[in-house]
C-alpha positions as CSV (number, residue, x, y, z in Angstrom):
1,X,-38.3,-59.9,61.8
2,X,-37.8,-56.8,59.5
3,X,-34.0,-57.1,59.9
4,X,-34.4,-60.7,58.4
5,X,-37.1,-59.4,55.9
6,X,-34.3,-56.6,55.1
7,X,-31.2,-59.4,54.7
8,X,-33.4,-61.7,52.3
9,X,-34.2,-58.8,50.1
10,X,-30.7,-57.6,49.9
11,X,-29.6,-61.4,49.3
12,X,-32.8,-61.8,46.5
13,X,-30.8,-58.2,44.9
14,X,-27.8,-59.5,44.8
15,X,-28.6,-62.3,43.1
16,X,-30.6,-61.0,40.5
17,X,-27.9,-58.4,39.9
18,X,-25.4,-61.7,39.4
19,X,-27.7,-63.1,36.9
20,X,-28.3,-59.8,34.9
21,X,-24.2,-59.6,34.6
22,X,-24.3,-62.9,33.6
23,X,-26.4,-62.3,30.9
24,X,-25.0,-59.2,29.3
25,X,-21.9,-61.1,29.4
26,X,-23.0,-64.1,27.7
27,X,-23.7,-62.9,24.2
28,X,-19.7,-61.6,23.9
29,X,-18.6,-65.2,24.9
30,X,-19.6,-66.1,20.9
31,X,-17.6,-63.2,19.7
32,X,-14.7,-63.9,21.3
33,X,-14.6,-67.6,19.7
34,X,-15.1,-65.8,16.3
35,X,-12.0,-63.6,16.5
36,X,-10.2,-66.7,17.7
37,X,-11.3,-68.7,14.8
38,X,-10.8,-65.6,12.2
39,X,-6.8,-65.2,13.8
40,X,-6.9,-68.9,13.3
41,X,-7.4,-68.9,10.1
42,X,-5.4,-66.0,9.4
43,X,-2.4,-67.8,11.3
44,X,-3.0,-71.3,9.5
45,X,-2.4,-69.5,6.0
46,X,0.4,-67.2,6.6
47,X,2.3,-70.5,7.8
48,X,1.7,-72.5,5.3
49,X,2.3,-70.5,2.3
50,X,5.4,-68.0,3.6
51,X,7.9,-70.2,3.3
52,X,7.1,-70.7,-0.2
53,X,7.2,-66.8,-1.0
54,X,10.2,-65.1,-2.2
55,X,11.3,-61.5,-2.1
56,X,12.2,-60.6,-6.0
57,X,15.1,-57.7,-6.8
58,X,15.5,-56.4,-9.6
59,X,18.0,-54.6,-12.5
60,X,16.7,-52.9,-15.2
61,X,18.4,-51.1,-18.0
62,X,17.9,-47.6,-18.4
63,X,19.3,-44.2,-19.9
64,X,19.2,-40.8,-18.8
65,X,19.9,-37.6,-20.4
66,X,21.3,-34.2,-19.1
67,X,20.3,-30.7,-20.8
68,X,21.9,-31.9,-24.1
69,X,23.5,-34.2,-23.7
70,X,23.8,-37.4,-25.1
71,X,21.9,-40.5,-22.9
72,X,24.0,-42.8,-20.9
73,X,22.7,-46.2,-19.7
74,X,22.2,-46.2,-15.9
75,X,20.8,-49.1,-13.8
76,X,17.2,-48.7,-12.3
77,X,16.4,-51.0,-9.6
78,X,13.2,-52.4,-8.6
79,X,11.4,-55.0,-6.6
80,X,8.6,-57.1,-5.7
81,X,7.2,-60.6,-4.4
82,X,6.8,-64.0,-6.3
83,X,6.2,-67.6,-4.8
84,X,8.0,-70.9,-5.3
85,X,5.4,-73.4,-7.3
86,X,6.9,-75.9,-8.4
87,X,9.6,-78.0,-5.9
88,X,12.4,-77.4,-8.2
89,X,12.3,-73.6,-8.5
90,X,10.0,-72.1,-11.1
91,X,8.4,-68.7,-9.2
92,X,5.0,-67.3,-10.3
93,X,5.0,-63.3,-10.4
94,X,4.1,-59.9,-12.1
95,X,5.4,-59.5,-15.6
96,X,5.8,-55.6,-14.5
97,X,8.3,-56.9,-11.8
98,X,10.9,-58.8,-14.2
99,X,10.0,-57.2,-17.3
100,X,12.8,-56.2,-19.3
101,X,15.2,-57.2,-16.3
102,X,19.5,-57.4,-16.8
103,X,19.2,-59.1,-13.5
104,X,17.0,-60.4,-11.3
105,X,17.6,-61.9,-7.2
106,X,15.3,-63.7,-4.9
107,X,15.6,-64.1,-1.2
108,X,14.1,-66.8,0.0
109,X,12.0,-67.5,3.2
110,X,15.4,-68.4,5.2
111,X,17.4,-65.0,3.9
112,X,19.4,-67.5,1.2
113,X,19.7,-65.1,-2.2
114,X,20.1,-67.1,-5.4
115,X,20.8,-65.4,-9.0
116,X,17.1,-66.4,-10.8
117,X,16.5,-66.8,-14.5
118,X,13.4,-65.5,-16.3
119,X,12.1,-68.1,-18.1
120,X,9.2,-65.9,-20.1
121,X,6.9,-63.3,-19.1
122,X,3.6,-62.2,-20.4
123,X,2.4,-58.4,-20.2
124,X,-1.1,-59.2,-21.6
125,X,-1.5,-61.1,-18.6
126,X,0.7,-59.7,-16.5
127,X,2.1,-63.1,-15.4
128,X,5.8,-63.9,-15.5
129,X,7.5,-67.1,-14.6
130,X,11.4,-67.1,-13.0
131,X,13.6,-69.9,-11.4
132,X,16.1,-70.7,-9.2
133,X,18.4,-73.5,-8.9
134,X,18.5,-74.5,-4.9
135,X,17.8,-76.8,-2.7
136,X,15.2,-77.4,-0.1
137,X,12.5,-75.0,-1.6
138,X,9.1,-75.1,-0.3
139,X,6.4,-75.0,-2.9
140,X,2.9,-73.8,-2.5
141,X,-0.5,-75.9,-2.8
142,X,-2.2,-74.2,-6.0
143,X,-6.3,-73.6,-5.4
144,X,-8.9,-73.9,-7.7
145,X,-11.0,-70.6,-9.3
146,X,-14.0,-72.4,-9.7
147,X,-14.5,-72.8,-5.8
148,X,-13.5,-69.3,-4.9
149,X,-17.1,-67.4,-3.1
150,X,-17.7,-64.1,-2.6
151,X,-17.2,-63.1,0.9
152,X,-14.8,-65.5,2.1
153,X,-11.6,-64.8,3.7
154,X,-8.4,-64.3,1.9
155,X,-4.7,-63.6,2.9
156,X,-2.3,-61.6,0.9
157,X,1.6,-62.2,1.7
158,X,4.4,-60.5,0.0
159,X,6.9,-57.4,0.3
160,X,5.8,-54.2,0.4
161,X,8.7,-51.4,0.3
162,X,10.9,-54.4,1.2
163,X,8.8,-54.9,4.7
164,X,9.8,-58.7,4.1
165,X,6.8,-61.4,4.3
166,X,3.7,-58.8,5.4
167,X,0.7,-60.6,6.2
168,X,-3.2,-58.8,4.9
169,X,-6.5,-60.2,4.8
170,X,-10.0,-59.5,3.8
171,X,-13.0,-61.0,1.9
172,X,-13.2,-61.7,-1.9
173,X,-15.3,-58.6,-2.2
174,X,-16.5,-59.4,-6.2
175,X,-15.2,-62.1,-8.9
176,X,-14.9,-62.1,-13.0
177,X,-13.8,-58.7,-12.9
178,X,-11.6,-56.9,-15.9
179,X,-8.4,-54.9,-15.8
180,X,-6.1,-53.3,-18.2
181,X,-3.2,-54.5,-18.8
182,X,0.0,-52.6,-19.2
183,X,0.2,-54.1,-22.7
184,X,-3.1,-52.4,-23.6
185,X,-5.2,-56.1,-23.3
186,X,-8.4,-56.3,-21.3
187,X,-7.5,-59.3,-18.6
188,X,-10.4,-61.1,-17.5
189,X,-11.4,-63.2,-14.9
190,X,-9.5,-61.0,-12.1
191,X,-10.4,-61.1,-8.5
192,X,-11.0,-58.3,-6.5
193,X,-10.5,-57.7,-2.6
194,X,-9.9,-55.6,-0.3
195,X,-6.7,-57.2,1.4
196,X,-4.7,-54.2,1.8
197,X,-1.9,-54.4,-1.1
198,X,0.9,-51.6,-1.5
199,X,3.9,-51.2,-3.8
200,X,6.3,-54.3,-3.5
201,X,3.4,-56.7,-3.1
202,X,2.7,-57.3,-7.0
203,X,3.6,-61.2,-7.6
204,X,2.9,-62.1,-3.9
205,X,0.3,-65.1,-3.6
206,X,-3.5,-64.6,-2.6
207,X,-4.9,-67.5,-0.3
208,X,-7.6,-69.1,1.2
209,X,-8.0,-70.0,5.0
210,X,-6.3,-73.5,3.9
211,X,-3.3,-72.0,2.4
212,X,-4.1,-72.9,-1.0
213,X,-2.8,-69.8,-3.6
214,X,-6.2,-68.6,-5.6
215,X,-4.9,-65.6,-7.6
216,X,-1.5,-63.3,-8.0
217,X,-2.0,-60.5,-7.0
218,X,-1.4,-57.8,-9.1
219,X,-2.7,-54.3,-8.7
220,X,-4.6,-51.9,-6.7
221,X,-6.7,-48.7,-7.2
222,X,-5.3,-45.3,-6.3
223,X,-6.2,-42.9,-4.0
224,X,-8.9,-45.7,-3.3
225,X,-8.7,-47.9,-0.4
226,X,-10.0,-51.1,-0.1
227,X,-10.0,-52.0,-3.9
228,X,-7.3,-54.4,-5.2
229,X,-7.3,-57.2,-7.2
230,X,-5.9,-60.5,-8.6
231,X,-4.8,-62.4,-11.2
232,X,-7.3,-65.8,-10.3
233,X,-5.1,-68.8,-10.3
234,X,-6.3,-71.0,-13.1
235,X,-5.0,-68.3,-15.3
236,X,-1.5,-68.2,-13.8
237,X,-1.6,-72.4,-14.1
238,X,-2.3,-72.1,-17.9
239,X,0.4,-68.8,-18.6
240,X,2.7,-70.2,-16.5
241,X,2.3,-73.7,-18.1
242,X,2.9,-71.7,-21.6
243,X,5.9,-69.8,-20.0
244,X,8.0,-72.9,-19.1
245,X,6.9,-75.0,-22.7
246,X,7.5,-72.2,-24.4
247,X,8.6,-68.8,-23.0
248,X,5.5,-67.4,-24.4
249,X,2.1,-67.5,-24.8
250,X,1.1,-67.6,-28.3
251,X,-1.4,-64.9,-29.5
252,X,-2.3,-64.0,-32.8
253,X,-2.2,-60.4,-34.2
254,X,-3.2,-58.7,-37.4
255,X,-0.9,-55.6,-37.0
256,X,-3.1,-52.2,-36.9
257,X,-3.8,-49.2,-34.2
258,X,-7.2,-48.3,-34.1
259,X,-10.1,-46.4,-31.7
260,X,-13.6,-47.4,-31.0
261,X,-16.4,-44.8,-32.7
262,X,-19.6,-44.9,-32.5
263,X,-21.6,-46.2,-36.0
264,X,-24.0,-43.8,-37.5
265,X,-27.5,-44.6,-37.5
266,X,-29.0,-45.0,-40.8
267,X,-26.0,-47.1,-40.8
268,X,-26.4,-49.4,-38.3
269,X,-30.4,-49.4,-39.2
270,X,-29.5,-50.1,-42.8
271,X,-27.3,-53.4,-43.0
272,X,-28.9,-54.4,-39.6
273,X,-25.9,-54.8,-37.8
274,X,-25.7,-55.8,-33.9
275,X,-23.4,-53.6,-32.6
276,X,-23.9,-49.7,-32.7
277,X,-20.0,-49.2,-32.3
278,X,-16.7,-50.7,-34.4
279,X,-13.2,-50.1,-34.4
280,X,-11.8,-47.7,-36.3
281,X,-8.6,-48.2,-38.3
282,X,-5.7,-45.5,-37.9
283,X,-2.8,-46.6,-38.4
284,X,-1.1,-50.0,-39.7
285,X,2.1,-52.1,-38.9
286,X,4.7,-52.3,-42.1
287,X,3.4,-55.7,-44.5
288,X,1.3,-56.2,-41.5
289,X,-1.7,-58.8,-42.1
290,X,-4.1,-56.2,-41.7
291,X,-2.8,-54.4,-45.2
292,X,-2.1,-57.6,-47.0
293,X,-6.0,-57.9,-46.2
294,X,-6.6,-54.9,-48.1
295,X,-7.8,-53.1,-44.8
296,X,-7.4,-49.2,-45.5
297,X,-7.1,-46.2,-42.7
298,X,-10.7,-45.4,-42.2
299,X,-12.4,-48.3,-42.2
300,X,-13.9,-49.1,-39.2
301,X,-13.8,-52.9,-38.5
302,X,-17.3,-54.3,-37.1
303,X,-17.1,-58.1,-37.3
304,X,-14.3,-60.7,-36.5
305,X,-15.0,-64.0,-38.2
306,X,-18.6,-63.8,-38.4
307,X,-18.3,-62.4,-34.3
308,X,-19.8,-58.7,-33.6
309,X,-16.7,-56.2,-32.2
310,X,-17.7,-53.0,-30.9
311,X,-14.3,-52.6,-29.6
312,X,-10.9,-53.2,-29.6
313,X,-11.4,-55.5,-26.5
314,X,-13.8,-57.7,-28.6
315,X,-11.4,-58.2,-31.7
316,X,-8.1,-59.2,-28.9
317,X,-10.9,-61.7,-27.3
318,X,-11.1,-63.2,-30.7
319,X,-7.1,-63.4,-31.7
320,X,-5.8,-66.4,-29.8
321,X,-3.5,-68.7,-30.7
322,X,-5.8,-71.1,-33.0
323,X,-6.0,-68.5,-35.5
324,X,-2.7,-68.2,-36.6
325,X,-2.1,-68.4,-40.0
326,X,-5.8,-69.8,-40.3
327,X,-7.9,-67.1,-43.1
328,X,-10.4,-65.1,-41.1
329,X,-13.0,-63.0,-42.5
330,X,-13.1,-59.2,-41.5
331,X,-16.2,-57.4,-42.1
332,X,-15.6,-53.6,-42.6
333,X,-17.3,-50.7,-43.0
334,X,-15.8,-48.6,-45.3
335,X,-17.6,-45.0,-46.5
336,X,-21.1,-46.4,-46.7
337,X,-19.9,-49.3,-47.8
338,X,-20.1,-52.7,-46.0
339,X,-17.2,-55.1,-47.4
340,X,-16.1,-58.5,-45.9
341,X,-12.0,-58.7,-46.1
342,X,-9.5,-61.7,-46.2
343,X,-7.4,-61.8,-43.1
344,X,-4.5,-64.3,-41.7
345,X,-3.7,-63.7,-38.3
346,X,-0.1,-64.0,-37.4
347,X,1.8,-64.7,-34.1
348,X,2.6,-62.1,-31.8
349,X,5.9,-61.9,-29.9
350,X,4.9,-59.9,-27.6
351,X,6.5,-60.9,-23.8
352,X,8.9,-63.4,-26.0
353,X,12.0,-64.3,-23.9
354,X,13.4,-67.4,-26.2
């Protein structure tokens, strides 16, 4: 009788030590499913949008100089990664990739390398457009900014120090964020994430776990890790639109160098104004609008058109294309003196290829 009381306990142990495995190993059953639905995701993407995206090389024209002497051209080469958008060969990429090119070659997904033409870039936006005449090209299904969330997964593809087709992902980690551009512009509207990006990468495509392409990605914070950031996609659609109508994007300028300053007080308190800082004027271009105004160095420029600017980036918000050659008012302070000025914007040429 005790050795059967002995075996049933024994068995009873047993089998409540079965069941307490059992549970600690439920709860990493769901975690398993989750990694194979993130890699799923991750897998789905990269297929669908690698084909589309090209490996971009690059000649630029250079000089170099020795002690004294004179500078002789040289050749510098570059590179980066762009994506097919269009089924007859117009590429999306970085304007910093192309710009000022004497040649430019893209290898496509299947190692075929084609001559390309670059059909108009835009430094303000750092957006260019190039194209290729081949056949069989695989263009990319082009998302919409408006849906993009905070959090959700995105994959970055491109070339980074000529690793061929490298696959990142990460979250959207914030939206409607601003970077300068090498042109000196404030772009807007840029997405950041913290898909690992690295030199090489700039033009490649950002996407969403469907594949569709939400931004260019364009830059990344260094020594920080973790912090990079894209051009969102409904920008690229309306540059790149421009680029291929016109080989431009049409901005208008008014042709002077200036800083922002702070607005004294009693100034500020005395004409009411709404901004507490301005932009002030140190330099202009030859005959440029600006001085045909009447503008002078010194006066510090506080209002656009009846629109407050306490900064440079406010007045370049307010010179698009509809104000060229339209008469704009510019409201100045000049001394103690507040004096509203007669302005006509005209076009910039800035990234003009045709």
């Amino acid at each position: 009788m005790q050795q059967e009381i002995e075996l049933l306990s024994d068995e009873r142990f047993a089998s409540q030590n079965e069941e307490t495995i059992k549970d600690h190993r439920a709860p990493s059953q769901p975690d398993e499913d989750l990694l194979d639905a993130y890699s799923r995701a991750v897998i789905t993407a990269a297929e669908r949008v690698s084909p589309s995206v090209v490996y971009i090389e690059v000649q630029q024209a250079a000089r170099s100089r020795r002690g004294n002497a004179p500078r002789t051209p040289r050749e510098a080469r570059g590179s980066g990664s762009g994506f097919i958008f269009t089924p007859d060969g117009f590429m999306l990429t970085n304007s910093h990739v192309v710009h000022g090119s004497t040649k430019i070659e893209v290898t496509v997904s299947d190692g075929r390398k084609y001559e390309a033409d670059l059909i108009g870039d835009d430094p303000d936006t750092d957006l260019a457009v190039i194209r290729i005449n081949a056949p069989n090209l695989v263009p990319v299904q082009l998302g919409e900014a408006q849906k993009i969330r905070v959090g959700q997964l995105v994959v970055a593809i491109g070339n980074p120090y000529g690793f061929q087709y490298s696959v990142t992902a990460g979250v959207v980690s914030a939206l409607g964020r601003s970077l300068r551009a090498q042109s000196g512009r404030l772009m807007d509207d840029v997405i950041q994430t913290d898909a690992a990006l690295n030199p090489g990468n700039s033009g490649g495509p950002l996407v969403n776990a469907r594949g569709e392409v939400i931004g260019v990605n364009t830059a990344m914070i260094l020594p920080a890790h973790g912090i990079c950031f894209a051009t969102s996609i409904d920008t690229a659609k309306f540059v790149a639109g421009r680029l291929i109508r016109d080989g431009r994007v049409s901005r208008s300028y008014i042709g002077l160098a200036g800083q922002n300053v702070p607005l004294p007080r009693r100034i500020v308190r005395y004409y009411g104004l709404a901004v507490e800082s301005g932009i002030l004027i140190v330099s202009f271009e030859s005959n440029s609008p600006a001085r045909q105004a009447g503008v002078r160095e010194g006066d510090i420029i506080i209002a656009f058109d009846d629109h407050p600017t306490a900064g440079i980036d406010d007045l370049h918000k307010l010179l698009t294309e509809e104000r060229i050659g339209h008469k704009s008012s510019l409201l100045v302070i000049r001394n103690t003196e507040r004096l509203s000025l007669q302005v006509i914007p005209e076009e910039s040429r800035v990234g003009t290829n045709k």
